[in-house]
N, C-alpha and C positions, 0 to 999 in steps of 0.2 A: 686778473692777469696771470697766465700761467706762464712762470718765469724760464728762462734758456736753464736755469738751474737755483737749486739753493741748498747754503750749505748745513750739513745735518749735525744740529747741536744741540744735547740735549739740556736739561734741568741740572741734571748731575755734572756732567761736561761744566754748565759754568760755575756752580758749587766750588768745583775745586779749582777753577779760573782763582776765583773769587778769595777761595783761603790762601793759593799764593800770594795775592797782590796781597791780601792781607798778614802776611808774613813779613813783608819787608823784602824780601830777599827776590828783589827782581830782576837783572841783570841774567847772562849767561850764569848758572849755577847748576846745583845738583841735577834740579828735576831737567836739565839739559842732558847732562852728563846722562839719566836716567832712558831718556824717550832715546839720547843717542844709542844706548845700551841695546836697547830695546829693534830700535831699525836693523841693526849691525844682524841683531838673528834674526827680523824677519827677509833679508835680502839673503842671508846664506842659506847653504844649503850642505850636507855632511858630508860628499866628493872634496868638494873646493874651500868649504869654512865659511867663518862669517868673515866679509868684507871691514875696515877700517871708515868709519864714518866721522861727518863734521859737521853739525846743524849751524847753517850761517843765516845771514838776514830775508834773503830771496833768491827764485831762483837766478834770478840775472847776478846776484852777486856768484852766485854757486858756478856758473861759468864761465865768471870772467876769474876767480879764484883755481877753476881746472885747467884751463889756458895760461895762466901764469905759474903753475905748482910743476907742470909738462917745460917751462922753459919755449914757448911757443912766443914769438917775437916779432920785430919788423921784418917785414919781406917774407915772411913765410908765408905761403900758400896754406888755406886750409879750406875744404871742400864742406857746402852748406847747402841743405835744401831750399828749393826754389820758393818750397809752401809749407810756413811757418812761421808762429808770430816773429817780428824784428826783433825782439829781445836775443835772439840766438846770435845772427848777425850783428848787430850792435856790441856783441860781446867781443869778436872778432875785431874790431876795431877798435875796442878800448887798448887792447896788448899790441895795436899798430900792423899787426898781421892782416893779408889780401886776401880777400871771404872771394872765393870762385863758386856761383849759386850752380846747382845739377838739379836734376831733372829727380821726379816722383812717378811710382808708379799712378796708375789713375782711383783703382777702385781702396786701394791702402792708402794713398797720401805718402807712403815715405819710401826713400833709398833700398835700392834692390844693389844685390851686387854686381851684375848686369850693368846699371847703370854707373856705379861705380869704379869697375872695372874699366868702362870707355873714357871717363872722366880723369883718372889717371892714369890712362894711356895718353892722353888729349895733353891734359897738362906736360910730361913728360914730350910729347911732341912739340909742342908750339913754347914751353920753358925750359926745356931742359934737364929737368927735375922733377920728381916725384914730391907730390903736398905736404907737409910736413906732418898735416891733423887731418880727418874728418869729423868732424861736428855732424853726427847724424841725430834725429829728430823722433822718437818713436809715439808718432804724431794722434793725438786722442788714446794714445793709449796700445796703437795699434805696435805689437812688436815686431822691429828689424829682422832680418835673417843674421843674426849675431856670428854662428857662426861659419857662415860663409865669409860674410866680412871681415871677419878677422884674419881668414886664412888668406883671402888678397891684400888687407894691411898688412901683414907679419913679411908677405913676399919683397913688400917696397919701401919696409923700416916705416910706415907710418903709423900715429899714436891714433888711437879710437875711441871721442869722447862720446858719450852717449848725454844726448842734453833727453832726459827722461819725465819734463816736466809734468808731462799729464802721465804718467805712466807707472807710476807706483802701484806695486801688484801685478803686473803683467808679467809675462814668461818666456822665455825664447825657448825651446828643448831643454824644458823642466827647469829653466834658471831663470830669476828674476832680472829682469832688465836695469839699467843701471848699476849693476855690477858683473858685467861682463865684461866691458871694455877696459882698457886702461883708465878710464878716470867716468864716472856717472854724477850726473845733477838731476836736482829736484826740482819741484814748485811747492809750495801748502798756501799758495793762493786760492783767496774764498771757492772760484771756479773749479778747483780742483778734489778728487771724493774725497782726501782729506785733508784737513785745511787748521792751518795757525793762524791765519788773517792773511799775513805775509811771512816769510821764508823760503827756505830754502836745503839743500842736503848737499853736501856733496859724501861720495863715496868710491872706494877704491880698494883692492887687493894689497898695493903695495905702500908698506908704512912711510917711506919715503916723503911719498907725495903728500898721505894724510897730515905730516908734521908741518911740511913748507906751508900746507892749506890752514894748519891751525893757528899758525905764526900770522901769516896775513890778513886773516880774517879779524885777527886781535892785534890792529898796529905794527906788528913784526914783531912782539914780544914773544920769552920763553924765558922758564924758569931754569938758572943756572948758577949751580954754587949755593942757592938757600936764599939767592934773590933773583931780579929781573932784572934781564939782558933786551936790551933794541937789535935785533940779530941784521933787522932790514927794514927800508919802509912798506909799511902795511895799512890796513884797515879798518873802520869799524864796523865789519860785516855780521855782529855776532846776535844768535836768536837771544830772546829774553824768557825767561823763568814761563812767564805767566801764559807768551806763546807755547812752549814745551808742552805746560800742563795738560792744555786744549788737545794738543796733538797724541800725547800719552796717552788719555782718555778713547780717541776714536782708533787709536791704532789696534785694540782688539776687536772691533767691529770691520774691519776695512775689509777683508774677506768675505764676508755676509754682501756686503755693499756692495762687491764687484762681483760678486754670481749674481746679485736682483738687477745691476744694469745688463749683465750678459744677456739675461732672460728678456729683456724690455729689450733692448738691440736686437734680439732675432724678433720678438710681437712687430716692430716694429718694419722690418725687414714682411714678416708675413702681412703687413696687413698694407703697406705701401704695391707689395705684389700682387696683391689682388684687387686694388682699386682702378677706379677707371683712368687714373694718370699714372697708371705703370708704366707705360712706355714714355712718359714725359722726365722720367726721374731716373738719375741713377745711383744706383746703392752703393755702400762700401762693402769688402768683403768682412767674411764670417769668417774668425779664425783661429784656431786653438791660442791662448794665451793673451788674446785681448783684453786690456778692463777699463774700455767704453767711458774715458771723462769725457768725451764727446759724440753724438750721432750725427755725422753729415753728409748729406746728399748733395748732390749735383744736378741742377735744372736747365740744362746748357740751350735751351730754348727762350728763357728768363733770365730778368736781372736781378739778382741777388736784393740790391737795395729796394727793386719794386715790391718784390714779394716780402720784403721784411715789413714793409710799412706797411702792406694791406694785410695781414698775418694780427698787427700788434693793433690795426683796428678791431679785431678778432679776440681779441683778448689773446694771443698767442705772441709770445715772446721770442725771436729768433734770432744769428746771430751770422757773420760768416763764416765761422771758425778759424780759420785761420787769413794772414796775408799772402798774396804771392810775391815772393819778394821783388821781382820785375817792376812791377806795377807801383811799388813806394817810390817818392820825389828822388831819395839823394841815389838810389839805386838807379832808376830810370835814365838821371841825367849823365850817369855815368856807366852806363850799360857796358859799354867796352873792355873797361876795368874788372867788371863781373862776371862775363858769361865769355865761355870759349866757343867759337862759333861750330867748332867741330863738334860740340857738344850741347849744343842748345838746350835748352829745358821745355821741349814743348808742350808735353802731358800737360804741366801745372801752367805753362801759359792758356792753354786752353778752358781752365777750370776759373780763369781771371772774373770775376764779377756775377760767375755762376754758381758758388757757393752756399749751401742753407743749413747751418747746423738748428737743428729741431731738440726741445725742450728736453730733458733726461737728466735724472736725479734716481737714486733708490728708493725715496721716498713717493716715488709717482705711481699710479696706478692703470691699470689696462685701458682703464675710460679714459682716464687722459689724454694717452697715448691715441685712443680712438678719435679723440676731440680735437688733436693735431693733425691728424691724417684729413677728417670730415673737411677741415679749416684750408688745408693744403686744397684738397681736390677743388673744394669752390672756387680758391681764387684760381689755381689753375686754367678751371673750364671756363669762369669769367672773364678773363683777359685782364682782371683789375690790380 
């Protein structure tokens, strides 16, 4: 079976797993404090500095941690894309705040300013008010137009979370995503190029935030006086030692990793175009600053789920990459609550169960990638 993905870890990699756990010293500790060090300069850059980082337990803790450090509350609006996993949403709802889902473009997957722009017009028409947040998604990896978006949040006082889960490595105009906005989140979920098991990042410019974030994430505590103060309640959101290590280790490889998927995104892209189901599929774009934790096409003639199962008879592993959030139960039954009608999200209602994220790792090779394509066209031309 050639898998939607796997993650790359080596001999050495669990070696020093291994002399952690065998240290004793497991818990949030040094080698935390070390890989945090470590992210802080690879997200900066020598314009703006390195950013203030927080390695917590996942990313869903990372954004329900950035939602609450913002002060983002009940009744507050905050704008989410349509197509992405529910962990984004569901975050939105932990802090009691109204997730209003918007629309995506088609061939990127995520929030243009364009549609932005309409969306807090829309809100502003039909509440009264400008959203308090955007929770934008830089979806597989693909990066936001940061900063456009920022110059229309700055115009209406809104905050701009960047949930960057598959996106570590990627660039907006020469700047790593997730520290652009006012507050950025991670994943280092196995699926992702690099991975702790589970975890999580958050990151931000302004220390502020970083403190309230590390306060919560550890129960509410903080060191005061030469002992510990409960400042508020809080969490146990905190990475562990032996996670770090893993992540320490791949973090000087992660650049290599996301040029060999760039290269496999465009093979990919060239050899889907020249097949005889090129007009049955359609591609995402190619785009300076990409770093490809997913490859997904759209078969908007096909159902997602048919083509998965006759694929993984195939020995080919596939996925749909992401949800649209429309189409989940408590969203569905409550549709009203979520989408402004003046602002529908039809792109990503469109892409609803036509979906095919196709297998892609660094480690994979040209034939592979050919052996996905072969496996694509058959069932295509077969009807199976």
């Amino acid at each position: 079976m050639l898998k939607i993905s796997r993650p790359n870890i080596s001999e050495q990699d669990i070696r020093e797993v291994v002399r952690v756990i065998e240290s004793g010293d497991l818990v949030q500790g040094q080698v935390c404090a070390q890989f945090e060090a470590d992210l802080s300069r690879y997200l900066g850059d020598v314009e703006r500095g390195d950013p203030h980082v927080a390695l917590v337990s996942s990313g869903t803790a990372a954004l329900h941690l950035a939602l609450l450090a913002l002060s983002v509350q009940r009744d507050d609006y905050v704008l989410v894309p349509n197509f992405t996993f529910p962990a984004t949403i569901n975050a939105i709802h932990l802090v009691g705040a109204l997730p209003i889902v918007v629309d995506v473009c088609p061939r990127r997957y995520v929030i243009t300013p364009d549609i932005f722009t309409q969306a807090v017009n829309s809100i502003i028409e039909v509440h009264g008010r400008p959203p308090r947040a955007l929770l934008l998604v830089h979806e597989f990896g693909c990066p936001v137009d940061m900063v456009s978006i920022l110059k229309i949040a700055d115009r209406h006082g809104i905050y701009v979370i960047e949930d960057a889960a598959c996106a570590l490595g990627a660039a907006d105009h020469g700047y790593k995503v997730g520290a652009i906005g006012h507050i950025g989140c991670f994943s280092f979920h196995p699926r992702k190029t690099l991975t702790t098991g589970e975890g999580g990042l958050v990151s931000t410019m302004n220390a502020d935030l970083i403190e309230r974030v590390r306060k919560l994430r550890n129960h509410g505590m903080a060191l005061e006086g030469g002992g510990i103060e409960f400042k508020e309640p809080g969490f146990n959101y905190r990475m562990t030692n032996f996670q770090a290590a893993l992540g320490l280790r791949q973090l000087a490889s992660l650049d290599s990793w996301i040029e060999r998927r760039r290269y496999l995104a465009n093979k990919y892209c060239e050899l889907i175009s020249s097949s005889p189901c090129a007009e049955l599929i359609s591609l995402p774009e190619i785009i300076d600053g990409h770093s490809w934790q997913t490859f997904m096409v759209v078969v908007p003639t096909r159902r997602s789920s048919d083509l998965i199962v006759s694929l993984k008879t195939m020995g080919i592993e596939c996925n749909i990459g992401a949800q649209v959030l429309t189409s989940i139960q408590y969203v569905r039954n409550n549709e009203d609550h979520y989408v402004l009608k003046s602002a529908d999200p039809v792109q990503s209602r469109m892409m609803q169960g036509h979906t095919l994220a196709l297998p892609l790792c660094e480690q994979y090779s040209d034939d592979d990638l050919k052996r996905v394509v072969e496996a694509l066209e058959f069932v295509l031309a077969s009807g199976t």
